[in-house]
C-alpha positions as a Python dict, from the first residue, in 0.01 Angstrom:
ca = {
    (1, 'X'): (0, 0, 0),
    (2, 'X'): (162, 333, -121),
    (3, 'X'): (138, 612, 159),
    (4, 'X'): (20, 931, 31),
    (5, 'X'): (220, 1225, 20),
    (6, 'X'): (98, 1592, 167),
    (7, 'X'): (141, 1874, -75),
    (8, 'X'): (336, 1989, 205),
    (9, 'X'): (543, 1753, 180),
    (10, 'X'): (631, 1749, -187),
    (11, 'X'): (677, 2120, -157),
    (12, 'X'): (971, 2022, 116),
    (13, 'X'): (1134, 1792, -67),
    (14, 'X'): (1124, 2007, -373),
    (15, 'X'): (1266, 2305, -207),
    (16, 'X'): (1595, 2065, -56),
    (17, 'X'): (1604, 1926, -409),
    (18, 'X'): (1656, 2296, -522),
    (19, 'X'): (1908, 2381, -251),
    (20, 'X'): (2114, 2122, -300),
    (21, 'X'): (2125, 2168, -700),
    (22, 'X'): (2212, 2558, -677),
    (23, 'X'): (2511, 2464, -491),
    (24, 'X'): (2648, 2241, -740),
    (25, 'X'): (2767, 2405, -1067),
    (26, 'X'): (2608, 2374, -1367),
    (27, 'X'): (2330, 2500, -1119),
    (28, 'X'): (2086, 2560, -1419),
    (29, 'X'): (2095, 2194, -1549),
    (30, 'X'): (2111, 2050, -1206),
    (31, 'X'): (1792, 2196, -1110),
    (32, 'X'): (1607, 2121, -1430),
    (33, 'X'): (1700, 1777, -1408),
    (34, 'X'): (1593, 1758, -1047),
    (35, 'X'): (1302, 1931, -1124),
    (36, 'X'): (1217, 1684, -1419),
    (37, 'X'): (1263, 1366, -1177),
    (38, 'X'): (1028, 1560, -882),
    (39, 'X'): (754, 1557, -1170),
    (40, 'X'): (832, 1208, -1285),
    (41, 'X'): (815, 1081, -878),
    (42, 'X'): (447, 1339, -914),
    (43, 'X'): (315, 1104, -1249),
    (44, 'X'): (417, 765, -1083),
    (45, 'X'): (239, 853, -741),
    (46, 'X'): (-25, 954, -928),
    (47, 'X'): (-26, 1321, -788),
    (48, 'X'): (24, 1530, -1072),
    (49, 'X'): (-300, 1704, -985),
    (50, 'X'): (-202, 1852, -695),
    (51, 'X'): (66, 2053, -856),
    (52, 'X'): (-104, 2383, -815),
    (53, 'X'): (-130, 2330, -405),
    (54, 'X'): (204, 2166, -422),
    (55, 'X'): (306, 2520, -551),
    (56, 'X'): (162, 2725, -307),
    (57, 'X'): (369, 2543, -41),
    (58, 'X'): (657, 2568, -219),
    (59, 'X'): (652, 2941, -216),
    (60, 'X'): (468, 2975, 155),
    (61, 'X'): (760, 2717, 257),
    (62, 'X'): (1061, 2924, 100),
    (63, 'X'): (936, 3265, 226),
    (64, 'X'): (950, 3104, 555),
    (65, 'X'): (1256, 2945, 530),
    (66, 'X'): (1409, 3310, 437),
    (67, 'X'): (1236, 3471, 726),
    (68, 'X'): (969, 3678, 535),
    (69, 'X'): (643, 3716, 667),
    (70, 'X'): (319, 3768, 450),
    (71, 'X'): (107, 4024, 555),
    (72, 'X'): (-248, 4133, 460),
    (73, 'X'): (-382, 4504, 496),
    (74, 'X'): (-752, 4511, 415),
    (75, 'X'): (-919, 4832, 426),
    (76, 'X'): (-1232, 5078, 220),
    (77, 'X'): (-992, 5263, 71),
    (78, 'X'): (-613, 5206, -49),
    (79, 'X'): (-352, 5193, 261),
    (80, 'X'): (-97, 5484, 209),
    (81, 'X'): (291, 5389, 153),
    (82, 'X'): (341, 5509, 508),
    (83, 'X'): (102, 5290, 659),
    (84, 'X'): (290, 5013, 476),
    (85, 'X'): (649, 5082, 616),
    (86, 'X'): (446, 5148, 968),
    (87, 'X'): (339, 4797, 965),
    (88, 'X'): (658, 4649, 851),
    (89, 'X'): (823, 4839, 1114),
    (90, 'X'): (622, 4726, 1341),
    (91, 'X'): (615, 4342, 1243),
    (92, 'X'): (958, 4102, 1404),
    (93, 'X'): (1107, 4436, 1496),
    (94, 'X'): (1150, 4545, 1101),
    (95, 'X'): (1182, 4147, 955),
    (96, 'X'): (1112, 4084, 644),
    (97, 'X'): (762, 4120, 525),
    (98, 'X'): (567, 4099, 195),
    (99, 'X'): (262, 4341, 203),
    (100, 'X'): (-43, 4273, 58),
    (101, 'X'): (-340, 4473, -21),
    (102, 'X'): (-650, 4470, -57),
    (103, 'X'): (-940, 4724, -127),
    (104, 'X'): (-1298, 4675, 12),
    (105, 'X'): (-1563, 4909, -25),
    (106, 'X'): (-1815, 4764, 199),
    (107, 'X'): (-1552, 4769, 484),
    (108, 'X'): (-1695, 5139, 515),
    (109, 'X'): (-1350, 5225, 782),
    (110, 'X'): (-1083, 5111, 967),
    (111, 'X'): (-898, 4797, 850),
    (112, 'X'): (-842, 4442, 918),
    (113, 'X'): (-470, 4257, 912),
    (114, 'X'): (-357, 3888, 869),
    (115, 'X'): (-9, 3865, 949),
    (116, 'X'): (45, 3476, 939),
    (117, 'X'): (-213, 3304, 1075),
    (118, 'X'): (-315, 3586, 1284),
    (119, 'X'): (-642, 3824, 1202),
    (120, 'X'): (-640, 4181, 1347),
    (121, 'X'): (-976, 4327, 1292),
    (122, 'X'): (-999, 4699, 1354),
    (123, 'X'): (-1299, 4750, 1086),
    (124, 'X'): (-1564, 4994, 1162),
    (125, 'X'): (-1803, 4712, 1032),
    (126, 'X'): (-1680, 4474, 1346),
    (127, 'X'): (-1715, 4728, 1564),
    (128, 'X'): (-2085, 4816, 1431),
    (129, 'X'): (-2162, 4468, 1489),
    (130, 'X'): (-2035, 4442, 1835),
    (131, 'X'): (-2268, 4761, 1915),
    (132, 'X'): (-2562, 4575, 1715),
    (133, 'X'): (-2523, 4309, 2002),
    (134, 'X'): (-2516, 4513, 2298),
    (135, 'X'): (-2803, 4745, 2173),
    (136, 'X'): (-2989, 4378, 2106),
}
């Protein structure tokens, strides 16, 4: 019985594969042929469909191994560039982070961050629904 392998897991092994090519020279061939045997292992396990997720890992999995955080700002209207280097200043006392953002209009105010896994939700809609439940 063949164990299945976690997207997670492939996206691991892919990213030591990598490593361990770019330190070797020709790095370009190494990798491709590396690469080319990762998909192979991918066909034979029957897996080749989870190449997208497999993907995403790969890059979460990299930024993390480099120390950069991914960071959300959601807000009504576009955050300002000094917003931006305010949260990045604020986030692993200046570490690495890659700021994302993104614009909604029915946020009305305020905004809401994901940094990680963690949700900070300063919205003027959460706090209108926290009133909604005490007025209730």
């Amino acid at each position: 019985m063949i164990k299945k392998i976690a997207p997670l897991q492939y996206a691991i092994f892919l990213y030591e594969l990598t490593l361990k090519a770019v330190g070797n020279l020709p790095a370009g061939r190494q990798v491709k042929k590396k690469v080319n045997d990762f998909f192979e292992v991918l066909v034979k396990n029957n897996d080749s469909g989870k190449i997208s997720e497999i993907i995403r890992e790969f890059e979460a999995y990299e930024k993390k191994q480099r120390g950069v955080e991914d960071v959300e700002i959601i807000s009504a209207r576009p955050a300002g560039l000094a917003l931006k280097r305010q949260v990045s200043g604020l986030l692993k006392d200046g570490g690495k982070s890659e700021i994302k953002e993104t614009v909604d209009p029915d946020m009305i105010g305020g905004l809401t961050m994901i940094i990680g896994d963690t949700m900070i939700d300063g919205s003027l809609r959460r706090k209108l629904r926290e009133l909604k439940k005490v007025l209730s």
